[in-house]
N, C-alpha and C positions, 0 to 999 in steps of 0.2 A: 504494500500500500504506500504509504507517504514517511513509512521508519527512515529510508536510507536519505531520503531528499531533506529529510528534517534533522538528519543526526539523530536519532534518537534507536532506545535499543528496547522499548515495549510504547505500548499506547499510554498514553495518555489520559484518556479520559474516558475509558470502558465504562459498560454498566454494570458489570459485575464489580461486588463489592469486594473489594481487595485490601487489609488491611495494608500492605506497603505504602499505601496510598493516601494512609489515615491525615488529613492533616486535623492538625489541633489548633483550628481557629474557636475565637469564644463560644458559641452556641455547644458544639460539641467537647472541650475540655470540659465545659463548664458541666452539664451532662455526666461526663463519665467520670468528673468528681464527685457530683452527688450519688450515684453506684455505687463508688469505692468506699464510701463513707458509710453511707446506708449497710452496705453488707456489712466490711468491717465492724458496723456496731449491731451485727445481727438483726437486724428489722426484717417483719414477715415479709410486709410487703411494700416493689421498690417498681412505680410506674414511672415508663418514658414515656412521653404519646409525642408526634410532630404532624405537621401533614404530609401528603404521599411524595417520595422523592428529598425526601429534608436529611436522609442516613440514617436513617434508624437501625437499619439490619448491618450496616458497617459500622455501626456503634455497637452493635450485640457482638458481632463477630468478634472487633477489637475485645469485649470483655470476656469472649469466650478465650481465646490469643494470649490473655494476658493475667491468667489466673494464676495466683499461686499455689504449692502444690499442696496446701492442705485444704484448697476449695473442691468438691465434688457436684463436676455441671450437669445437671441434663437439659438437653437442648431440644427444644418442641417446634422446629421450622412449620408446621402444621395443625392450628390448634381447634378445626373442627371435628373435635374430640368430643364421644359423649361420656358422662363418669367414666361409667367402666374403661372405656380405650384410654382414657388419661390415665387413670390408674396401670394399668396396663405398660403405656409409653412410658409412663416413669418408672416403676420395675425395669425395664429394658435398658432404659437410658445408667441405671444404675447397676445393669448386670447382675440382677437377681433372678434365681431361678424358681420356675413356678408350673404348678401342671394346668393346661388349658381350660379345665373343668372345673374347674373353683368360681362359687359365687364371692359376687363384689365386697361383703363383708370379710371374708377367708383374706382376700387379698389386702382390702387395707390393712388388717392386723399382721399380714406378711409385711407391706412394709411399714408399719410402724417396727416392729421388731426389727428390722433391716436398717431403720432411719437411726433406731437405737444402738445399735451394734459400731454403726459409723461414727455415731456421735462418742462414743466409749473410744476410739481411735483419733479422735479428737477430727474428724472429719465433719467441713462445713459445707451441706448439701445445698444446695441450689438451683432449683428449676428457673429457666431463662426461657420463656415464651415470646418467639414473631409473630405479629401479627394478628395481639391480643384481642382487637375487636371481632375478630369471626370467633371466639369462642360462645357456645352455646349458655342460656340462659343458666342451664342445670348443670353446666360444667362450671361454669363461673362460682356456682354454689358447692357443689364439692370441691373446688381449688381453695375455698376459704376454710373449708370443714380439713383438710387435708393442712393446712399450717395451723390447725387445733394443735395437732401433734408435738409435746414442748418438754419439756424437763421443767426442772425448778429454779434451774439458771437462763436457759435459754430456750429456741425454737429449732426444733428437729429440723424443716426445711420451711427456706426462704423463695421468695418468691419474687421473679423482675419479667414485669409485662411490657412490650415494645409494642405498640399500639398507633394508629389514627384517632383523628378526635373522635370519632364517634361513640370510642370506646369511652370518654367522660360523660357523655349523654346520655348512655346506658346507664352508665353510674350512677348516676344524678336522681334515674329512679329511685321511689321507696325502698323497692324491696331488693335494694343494692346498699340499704344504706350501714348494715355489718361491714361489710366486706370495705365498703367506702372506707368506714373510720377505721379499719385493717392498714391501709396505704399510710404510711407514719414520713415517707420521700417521695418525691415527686418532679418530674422537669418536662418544660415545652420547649420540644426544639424549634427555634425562630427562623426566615429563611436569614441566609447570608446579608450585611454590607455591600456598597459597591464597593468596598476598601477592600472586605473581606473576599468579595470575588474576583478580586486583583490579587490578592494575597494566595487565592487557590491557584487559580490559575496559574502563576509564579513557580507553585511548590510542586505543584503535579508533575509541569515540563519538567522541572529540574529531577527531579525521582525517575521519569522517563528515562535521562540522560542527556538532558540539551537545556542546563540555566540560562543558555545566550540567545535560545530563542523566545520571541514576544510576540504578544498581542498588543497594537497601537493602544496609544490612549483611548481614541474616541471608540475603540474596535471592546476595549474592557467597558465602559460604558452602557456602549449599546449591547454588551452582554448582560449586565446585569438587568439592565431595565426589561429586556426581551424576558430572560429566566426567573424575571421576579424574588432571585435571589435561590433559588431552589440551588441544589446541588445537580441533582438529576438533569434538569434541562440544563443546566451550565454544561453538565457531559455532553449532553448530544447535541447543542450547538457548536461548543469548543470543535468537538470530533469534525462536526459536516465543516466548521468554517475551515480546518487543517486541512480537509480533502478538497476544499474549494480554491485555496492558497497554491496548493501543488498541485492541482488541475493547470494551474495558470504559468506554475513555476516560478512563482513567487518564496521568499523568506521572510515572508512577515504578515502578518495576518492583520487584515484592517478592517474598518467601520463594514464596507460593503460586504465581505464575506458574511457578517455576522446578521446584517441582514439579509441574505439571502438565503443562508443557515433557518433564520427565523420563516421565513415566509414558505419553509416547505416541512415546517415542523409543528405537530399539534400543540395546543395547551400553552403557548405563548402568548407572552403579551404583545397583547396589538399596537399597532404603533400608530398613535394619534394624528389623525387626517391634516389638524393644520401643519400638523408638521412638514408635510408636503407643501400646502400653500404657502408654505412662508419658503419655502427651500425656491416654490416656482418664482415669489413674488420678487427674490432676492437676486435670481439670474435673471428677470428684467430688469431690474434696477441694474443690474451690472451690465449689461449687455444696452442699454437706455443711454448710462455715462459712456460706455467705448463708443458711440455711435457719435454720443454728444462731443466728446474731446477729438475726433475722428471729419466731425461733419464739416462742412465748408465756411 
């Protein structure tokens, strides 16, 4: 593709979440210090929520990446689970063995005894769930009856939901409102800065393998306003306007790539019509004075 023309020795701005690629501007440090903190002091439960595209899942990643080793994760990429399969997926996820034919009471007293045995090894269990809002009403209620599970110092397993808003709307209902007062941490991922979408942009080439290459000023800009600060859309415009740069065999990525980036990609912000008229009103006026300074 555009690796060799650009200097660079990976992409850039993939959509797979890669944690090489973590960068730690505020919205996200700030985030996975509230995690470290919240586990560290043992708290059942520890909600992210952001809107779609904001890194939520390269936020989990990184905390799954960067656990220490007396934490024990289970990781639930998929959480339209009913009781039973959540029960179930967390036995798995913690390598417990069990016969198929057991009803849902057998098992949770498997693993409470399980949760037990870990915590006597000084192990800190930790269920990590993507994509908290598709969880079922009655899963939602067993995942809080499930950090019942405590000693008399602490809580057998904790609990970190990575979520869309919608998952507080749910919450918001009455008969969320245990499990509500359960949530003791909490963080809204915000979108990006234009500072901060200059500062990504920056950090990503450079990890690629090319600090010397740039996006113009007015080119970071008209990225951020286009992406609305998202991470996601900041990837897959950065991506198209690189492939539109070396279409041309260009080394520098300007305003015009980024709109043309934009204008063939969904979910962007639209770019305001007088902005046009004043761009037309501006080369009459210019094109008014050559004519005037020019005429006889």
């Amino acid at each position: 593709m555009y690796l060799q023309h650009f200097a660079l020795t990976q992409l850039p701005f993939s959509l797979t979440p890669n944690t090489a690629f973590y960068v730690g501007l505020a919205p996200h440090q700030q985030a996975f210090e509230v995690l470290q903190t919240a586990l560290n002091a043992g708290e059942g439960f520890i909600k992210i929520t952001g809107e779609v595209g904001t890194g939520k899942t390269l936020l989990c990643r990184k905390l799954l990446h960067s656990a220490p080793a007396h934490w024990r994760l289970a990781y639930l990429p998929d959480p339209a689970l009913t009781p039973m399969e959540l029960r179930w997926a967390l036995a798995a996820e913690l390598g417990l063995q069990y016969s198929g034919n057991i009803d849902q009471q057998q098992l949770h007293q498997l693993l409470q005894r399980h949760l037990l045995h870990l915590a006597a090894r000084e192990q800190q269990v930790i269920l990590v769930i993507d994509e908290a809002q598709a969880l079922p009403d009655e899963t939602l209620e067993a995942l809080r009856l499930l950090t019942n599970l405590e000693t008399e110092q602490h809580k057998l397993l904790q609990v970190v939901l990575f979520a869309q808003p919608e998952l507080d709307l749910r919450l918001a209902k009455h008969q969320f409102r245990q499990l509500r007062q359960r949530i003791s941490f909490s963080y809204r991922l915000r979108p990006m800065t234009a500072a901060e979408v200059a500062a990504y942009v920056q950090t990503r080439l450079s990890i690629a393998g090319n600090p010397q290459l740039h996006f113009s000023s007015l080119a970071l800009m008209r990225l951020a306003k286009c992406s609305r600060g998202i991470p996601r859309l900041v990837n897959v415009l950065a991506h198209k306007a690189l492939m539109l740069a070396y279409g041309r065999g260009l080394q520098q990525i300007n305003w015009w790539h980024i709109r043309a980036a934009a204008k063939d990609t969904e979910d962007v912000q639209p770019e305001p019509a007088f902005l046009w008229l004043a761009a037309v009103l501006m080369v009459v006026v210019l094109f008014g004075a050559i004519l005037w300074q020019w005429g006889p």
